[in-house]
N, C-alpha and C positions, 0 to 999 in steps of 0.2 A: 213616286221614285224613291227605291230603298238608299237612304244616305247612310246607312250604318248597321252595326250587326253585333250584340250583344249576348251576356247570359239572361241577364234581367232587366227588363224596362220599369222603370219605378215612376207614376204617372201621378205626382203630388210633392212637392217640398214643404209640407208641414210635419209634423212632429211623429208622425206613422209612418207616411213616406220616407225619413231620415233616416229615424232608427231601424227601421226595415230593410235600409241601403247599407247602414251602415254595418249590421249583422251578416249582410250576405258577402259587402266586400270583403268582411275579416276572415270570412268563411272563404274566400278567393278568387270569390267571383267576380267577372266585370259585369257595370252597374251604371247605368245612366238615367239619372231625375229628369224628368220634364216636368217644368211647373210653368203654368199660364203666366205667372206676376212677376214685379221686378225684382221679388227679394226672395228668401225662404222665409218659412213661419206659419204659412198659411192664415190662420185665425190668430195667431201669435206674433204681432209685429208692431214695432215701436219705430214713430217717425221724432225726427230733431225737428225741433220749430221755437226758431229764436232763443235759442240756448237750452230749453226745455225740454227733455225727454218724454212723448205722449204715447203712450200704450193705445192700440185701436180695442178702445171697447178699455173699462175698469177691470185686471186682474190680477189676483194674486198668485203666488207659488207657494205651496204646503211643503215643508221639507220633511214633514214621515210621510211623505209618498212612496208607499214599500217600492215601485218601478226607477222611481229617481234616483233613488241611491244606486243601482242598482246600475244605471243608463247613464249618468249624470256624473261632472266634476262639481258636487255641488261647492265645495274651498273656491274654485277657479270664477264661478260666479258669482261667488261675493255678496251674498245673500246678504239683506236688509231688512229686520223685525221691524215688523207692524205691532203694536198695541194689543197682547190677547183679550183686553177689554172691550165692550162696546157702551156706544153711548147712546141710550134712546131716548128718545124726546116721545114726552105720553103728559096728555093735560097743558101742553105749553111747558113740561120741565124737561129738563135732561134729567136721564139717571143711569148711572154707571152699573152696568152690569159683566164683573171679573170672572173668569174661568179659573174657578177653584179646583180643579185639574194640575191648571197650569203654575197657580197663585194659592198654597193653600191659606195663604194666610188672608186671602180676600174673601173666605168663606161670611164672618160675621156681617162686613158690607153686603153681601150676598142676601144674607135675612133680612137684612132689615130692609132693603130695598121696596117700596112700594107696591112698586109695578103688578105684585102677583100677590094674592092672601097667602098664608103658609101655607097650607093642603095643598094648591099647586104647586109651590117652591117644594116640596117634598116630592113629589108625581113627579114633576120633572127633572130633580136633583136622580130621582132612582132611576128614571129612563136612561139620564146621557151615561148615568155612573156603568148603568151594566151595558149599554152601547159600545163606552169606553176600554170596557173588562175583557170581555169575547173576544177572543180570537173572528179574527172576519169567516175563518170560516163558519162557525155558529151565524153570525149574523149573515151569512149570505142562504144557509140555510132554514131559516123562517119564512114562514107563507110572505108571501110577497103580496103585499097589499099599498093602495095609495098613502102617503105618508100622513094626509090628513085623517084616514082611517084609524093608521097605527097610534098615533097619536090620541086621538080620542078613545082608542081602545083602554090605550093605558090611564085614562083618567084626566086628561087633560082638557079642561074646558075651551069652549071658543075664541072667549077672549085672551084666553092663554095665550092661546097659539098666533091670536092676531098681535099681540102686545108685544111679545117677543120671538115668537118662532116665524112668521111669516117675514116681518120686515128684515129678518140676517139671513134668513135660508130664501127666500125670495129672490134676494142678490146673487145666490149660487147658481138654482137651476131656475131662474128666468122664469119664471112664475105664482102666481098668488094662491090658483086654486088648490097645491099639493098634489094633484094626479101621480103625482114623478113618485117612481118605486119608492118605498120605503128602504128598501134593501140599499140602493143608494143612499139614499140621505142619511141613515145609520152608516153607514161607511164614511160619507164625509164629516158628521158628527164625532167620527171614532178621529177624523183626521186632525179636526181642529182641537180636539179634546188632547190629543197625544202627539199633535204639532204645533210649528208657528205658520201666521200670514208672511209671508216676504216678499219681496223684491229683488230681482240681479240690481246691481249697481247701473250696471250697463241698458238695462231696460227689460220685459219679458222678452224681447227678440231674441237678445242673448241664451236663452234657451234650442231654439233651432239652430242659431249659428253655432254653436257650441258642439252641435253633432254634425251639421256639416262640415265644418275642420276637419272632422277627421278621415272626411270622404278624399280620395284622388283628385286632383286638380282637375277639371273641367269635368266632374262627376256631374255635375248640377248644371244644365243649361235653361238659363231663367227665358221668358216672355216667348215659353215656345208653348202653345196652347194644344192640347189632343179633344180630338173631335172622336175618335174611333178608335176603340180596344178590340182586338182577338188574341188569343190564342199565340199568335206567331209574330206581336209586335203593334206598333199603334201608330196613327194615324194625325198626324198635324195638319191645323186649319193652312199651313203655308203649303200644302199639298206633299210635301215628303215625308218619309216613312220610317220610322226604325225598326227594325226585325228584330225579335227578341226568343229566346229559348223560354222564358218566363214571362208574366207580365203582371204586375202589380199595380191595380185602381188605388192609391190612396188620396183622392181625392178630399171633399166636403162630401157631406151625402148628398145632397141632392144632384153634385155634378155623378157622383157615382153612379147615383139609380139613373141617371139620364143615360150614361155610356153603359152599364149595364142591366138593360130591363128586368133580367131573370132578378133581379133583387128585389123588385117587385115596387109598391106604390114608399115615397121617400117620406123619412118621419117629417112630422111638423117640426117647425120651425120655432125657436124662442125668440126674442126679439130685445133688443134691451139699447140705449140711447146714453151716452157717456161726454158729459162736455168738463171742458176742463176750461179753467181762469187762472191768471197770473194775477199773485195779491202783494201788498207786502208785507213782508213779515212781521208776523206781530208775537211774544213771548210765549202764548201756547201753542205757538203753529214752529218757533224756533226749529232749526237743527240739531236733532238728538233728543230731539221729543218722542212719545213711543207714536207719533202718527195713528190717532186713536179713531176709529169707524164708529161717522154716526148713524144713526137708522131714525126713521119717522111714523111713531105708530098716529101720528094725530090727522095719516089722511091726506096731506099735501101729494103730491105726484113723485117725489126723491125718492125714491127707495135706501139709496144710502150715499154719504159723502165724505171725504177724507180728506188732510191734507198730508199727499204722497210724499213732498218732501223733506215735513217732521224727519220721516223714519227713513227714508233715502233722499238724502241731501243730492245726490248725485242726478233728479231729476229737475232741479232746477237751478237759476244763474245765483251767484251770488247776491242775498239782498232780497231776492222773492221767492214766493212761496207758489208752493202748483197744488192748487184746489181741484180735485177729482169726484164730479157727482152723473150717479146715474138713472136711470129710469128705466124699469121692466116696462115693455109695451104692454103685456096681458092690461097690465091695472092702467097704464098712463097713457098709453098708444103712442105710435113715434112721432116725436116732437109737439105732444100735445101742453108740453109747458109752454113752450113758446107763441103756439097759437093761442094760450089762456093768458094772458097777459105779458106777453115773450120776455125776454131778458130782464127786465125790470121787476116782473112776478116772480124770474125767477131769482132774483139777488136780494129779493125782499125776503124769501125763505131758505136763503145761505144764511142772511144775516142775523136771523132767532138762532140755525141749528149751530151757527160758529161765533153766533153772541157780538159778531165786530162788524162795522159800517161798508159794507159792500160797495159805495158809488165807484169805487175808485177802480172795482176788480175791472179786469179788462180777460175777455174770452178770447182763447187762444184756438179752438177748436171743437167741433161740437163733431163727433161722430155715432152716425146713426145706424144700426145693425140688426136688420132686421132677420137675420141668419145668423146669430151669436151660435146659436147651440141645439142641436140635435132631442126632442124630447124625451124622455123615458118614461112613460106610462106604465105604470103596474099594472100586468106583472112586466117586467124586463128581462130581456135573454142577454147574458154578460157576455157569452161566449157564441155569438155571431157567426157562422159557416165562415172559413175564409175563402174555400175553392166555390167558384160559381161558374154553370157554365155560359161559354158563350161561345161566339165563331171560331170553329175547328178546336174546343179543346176548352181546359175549364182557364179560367182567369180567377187572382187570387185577389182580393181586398182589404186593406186595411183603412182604419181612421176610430176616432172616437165614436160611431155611432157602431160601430162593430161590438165595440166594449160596454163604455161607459161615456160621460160627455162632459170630459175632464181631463186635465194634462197625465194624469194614472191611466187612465182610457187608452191615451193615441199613443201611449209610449208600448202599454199591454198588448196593442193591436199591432203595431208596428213590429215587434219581437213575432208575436204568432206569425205571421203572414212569413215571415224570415223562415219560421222554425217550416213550415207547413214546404215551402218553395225547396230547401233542401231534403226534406224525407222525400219530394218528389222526385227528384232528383236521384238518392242515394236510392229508391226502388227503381227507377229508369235505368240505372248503371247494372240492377243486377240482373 
């Protein structure tokens, strides 16, 4: 049963889906999201739990994301700096390692730091420095090889890479081995290098909601699920139908490649496990502390841990503190801390990397994600077909696994599918 009749059906309310609604409304079209869940965000959504602000999944927001500025009131969100430092624990110590980038004055700390012999503090100083320099598009045009690859190209020994470049870049794209294009990971290298880590005040949700605002009032109707795309509109598990002149899949990938096969077999999946604890506050965890990321080269299952509300106060109550740690599946598999000696093993290994008495944390939420993120194997195609066909006519696609598999990605993708749905359009008029 057709309940409605549009220009463009937009079948996703995360961060592709929106922006791609929201380019074609401005453009004057009428526009209707159908998103399966109860909120927008897709992969980007922040529940309240006890006063607490909990992001699904550990993430941040880069603010020289060339798309964000672009897409984005970033003032209106109220960004929250993270720490450009990181903290890794190697031998049972911590040691600080600053983005002389960011900090030049952390350069000397930088030397003398352990962690690395100089020969590699040089090889790698030269690698992020001309990562940093390039214009993307140079670095988008280099052979695109696995980052583990590039990496060792340039000189970079094993342990290098396990000491410090696996445990921080690990965190990003949900994996140990580096397969993941190099062309990426130079890209986000170039991000961290010539941004910050942040936070909205309001939570990453605040991101999706931010462009749904500026949609028409009932543009967005949540917990309506599509089983069926063509061509002429799509298909809800509640059996009615909306007809559409256009139709936009911005799904996840794999719901994608489900609804449309011509996309052929769906990337793998990343997988990554993010639990968070309510502690109390203790003087380096305070408010207004830079919320500084630890990372663990010594082996334990963490991949990295922070507390979130050093640097955004805003995610927890007054008085406590919101401890945020996660685990890549690749190396730790889901919830394998917990079946290795569960919440006790794992408060035993808070309590070296944040140095203060754990009994007392209390876990607020442990979510586990085994569909974080889209993978990108080298080589990676940036620029994804957006028209694919399917029943009576082509259907257009947007999402991160289109672009990249990153909040740059599904903003990139979301605009293309926009730009692609109107040249269709302005060629159908003539």
């Amino acid at each position: 049963m057709v309940t409605g009749r549009v220009d463009v059906a937009v079948v996703g309310a995360g961060l592709a889906g929106l922006r791609c609604a929201r380019e074609l409304v401005r453009a004057g079209l009428t526009v209707q999201v159908l998103e399966r869940s109860d909120g927008v965000g897709g992969r980007v959504r922040t529940d309240r739990v006890g006063g607490f602000r909990l992001d699904r999944g550990f993430q941040v927001f880069n603010d020289a994301y060339p798309e964000a500025g672009r897409a984005l009131d970033l003032a209106a969100l109220d960004l929250q700096r993270l720490d450009d430092a990181v903290l890794v624990r190697r031998d049972g110590k911590l040691h600080r390692v600053a983005n002389p980038l960011a900090r030049p004055g952390s350069l000397p700390e930088l030397v003398r730091t352990p962690l690395l012999p100089l020969g590699q503090k040089l090889r790698l100083g030269r690698y992020a420095a001309a990562v940093a320099a390039l214009p993307a598009s140079l670095l988008m045009a280099r052979e695109d090889v696995a980052a583990q690859v590039a990496w060792q190209d340039a000189g970079l020994e094993q342990r290098s890479i396990d000491v410090l470049l696996r445990p921080f870049f690990g965190g990003v794209v949900l994996e140990d081995g580096f397969t993941t294009s190099r062309r990426f990971l130079d890209l986000m290298m170039r991000m961290f290098a010539r941004g910050h880590s942040t936070l909205p005040a309001a939570g990453m949700q605040a991101i999706p909601e931010q462009l749904a605002a500026d949609l028409p009032p009932g543009a967005v109707q949540l917990e309506r699920e599509v089983v069926e795309v063509s061509a002429r509109g799509a298909a809800m598990a509640d059996g009615s139908e909306l007809a559409a002149a256009a139709v936009v899949t911005a799904t996840d990938p794999w719901t994608a490649h489900r609804l449309l096969p011509a996309l052929g077999p769906a990337p793998t999946a990343r997988g990554v496990t993010t639990v968070y604890h309510s502690a109390p506050v203790w003087p380096g965890a305070a408010p207004g502390r830079p919320g500084t990321l630890i990372t663990d080269a010594d082996g334990s299952a963490v991949t990295n841990t922070v507390v979130l509300s050093a640097a955004a106060p805003s995610y927890a109550p007054e008085g406590r503190a919101l401890v945020s740690t996660s685990f890549v599946h690749e190396s730790a598999g889901p919830t394998s801390v917990h079946r290795n000696g569960g919440e006790d093993s794992l408060r035993t290994v808070l309590a070296e990397l944040h140095g203060q008495d754990t009994s007392g944390w209390e876990q607020l939420a442990s979510y586990e994600l085994p569909y974080a993120l889209p993978a990108m194997p080298a080589p990676h195609d940036f620029r994804k077909a957006v028209r694919v066909p399917a029943d009576g006519g082509p259907v257009y696609v947007a999402g991160d696994h289109r672009d990249s598999s990153s909040i740059q990605g599904a903003l990139v993708s979301g605009r293309r599918a926009a730009e692609a749905v109107l040249a269709a359009r302005l060629t159908d008029d003539r």
